[in-house]
C-alpha positions as CSV (number, residue, x, y, z in Angstrom):
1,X,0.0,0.0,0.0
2,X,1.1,3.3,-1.3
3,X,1.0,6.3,0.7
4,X,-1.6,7.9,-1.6
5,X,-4.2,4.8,-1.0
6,X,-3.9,5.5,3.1
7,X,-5.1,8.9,2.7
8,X,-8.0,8.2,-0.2
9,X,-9.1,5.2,1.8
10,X,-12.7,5.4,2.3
11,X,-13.8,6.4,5.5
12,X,-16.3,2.9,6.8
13,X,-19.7,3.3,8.2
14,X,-17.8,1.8,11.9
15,X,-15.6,4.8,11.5
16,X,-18.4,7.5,11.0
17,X,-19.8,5.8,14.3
18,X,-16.9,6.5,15.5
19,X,-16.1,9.8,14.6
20,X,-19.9,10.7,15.9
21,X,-19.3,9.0,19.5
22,X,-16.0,11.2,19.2
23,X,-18.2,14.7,18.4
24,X,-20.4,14.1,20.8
25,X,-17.6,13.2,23.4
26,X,-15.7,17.1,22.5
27,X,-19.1,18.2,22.9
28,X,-20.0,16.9,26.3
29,X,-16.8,18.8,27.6
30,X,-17.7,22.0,25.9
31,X,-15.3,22.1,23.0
32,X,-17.8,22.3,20.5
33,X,-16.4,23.1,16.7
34,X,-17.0,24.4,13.6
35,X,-17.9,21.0,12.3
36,X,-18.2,22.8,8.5
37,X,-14.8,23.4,9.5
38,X,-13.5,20.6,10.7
39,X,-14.3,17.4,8.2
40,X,-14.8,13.9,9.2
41,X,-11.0,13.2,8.1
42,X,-9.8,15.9,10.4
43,X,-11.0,13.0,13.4
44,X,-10.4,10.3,11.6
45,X,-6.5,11.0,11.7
46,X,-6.7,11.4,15.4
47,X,-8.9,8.5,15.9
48,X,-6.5,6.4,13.9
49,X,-3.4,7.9,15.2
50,X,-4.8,6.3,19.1
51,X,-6.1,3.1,17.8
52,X,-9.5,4.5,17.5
53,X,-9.8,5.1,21.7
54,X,-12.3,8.5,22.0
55,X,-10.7,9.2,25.5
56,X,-7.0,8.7,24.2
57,X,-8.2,10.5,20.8
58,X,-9.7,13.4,22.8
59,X,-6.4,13.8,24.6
60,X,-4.3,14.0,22.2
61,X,-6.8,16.5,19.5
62,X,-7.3,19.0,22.8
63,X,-3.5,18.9,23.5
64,X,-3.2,19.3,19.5
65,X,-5.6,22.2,19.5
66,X,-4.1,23.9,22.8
67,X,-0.5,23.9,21.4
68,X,-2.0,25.4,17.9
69,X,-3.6,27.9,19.4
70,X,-0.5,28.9,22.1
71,X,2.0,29.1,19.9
72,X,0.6,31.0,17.0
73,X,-0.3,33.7,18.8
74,X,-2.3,36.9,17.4
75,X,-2.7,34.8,13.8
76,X,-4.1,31.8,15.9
77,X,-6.6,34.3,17.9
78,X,-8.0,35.6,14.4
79,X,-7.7,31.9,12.7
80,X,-9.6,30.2,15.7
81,X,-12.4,33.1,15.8
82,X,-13.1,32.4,12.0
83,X,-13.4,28.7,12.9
84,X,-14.7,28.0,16.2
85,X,-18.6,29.3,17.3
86,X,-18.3,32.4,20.0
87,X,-19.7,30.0,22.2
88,X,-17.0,27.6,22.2
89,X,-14.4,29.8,22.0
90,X,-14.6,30.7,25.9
91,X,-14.9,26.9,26.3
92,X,-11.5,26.1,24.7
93,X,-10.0,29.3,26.6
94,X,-11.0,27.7,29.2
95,X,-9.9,24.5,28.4
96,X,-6.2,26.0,27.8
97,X,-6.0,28.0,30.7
């Protein structure tokens, strides 16, 4: 297998359940996306990358988004307002701090 098929790979229907139970999971701790932003293969990499555990899969995406957002500074402010609802956006300063 090629690098080219990992990434066109078709996402399964166990995956989507997957990616849903991992939605609802950033949800229930307030760290609710821009799901228009953010595309089904956005979680699926994390998923993947942590063998498809939503606690170790949430770990690792907050920790992603918190060092994003940290060390981009002003840019990441502006990039994460364009992305994020208002609502949320106090959640994940929250989440960071």
């Amino acid at each position: 297998m090629d690098k080219n098929e990992i990434i066109t790979a078709p996402i399964t229907k166990e995956d989507l359940e997957l990616i849903t139970k991992l939605k609802l999971h950033l949800k229930s701790k307030q760290v609710d996306l821009d799901y228009n932003y953010f595309d089904d293969w956005f979680f699926y990499k994390f998923l993947k990358a942590r063998k498809f555990d939503i606690n170790k899969t949430y770990e690792m995406l907050t920790g992603y988004l918190k060092w994003f957002f940290e060390y981009d500074g002003y840019n990441s402010q502006v990039y994460y307002i364009n992305i994020i609802t208002k609502y949320s956006y106090s959640s994940f300063l929250k989440l960071i701090h």
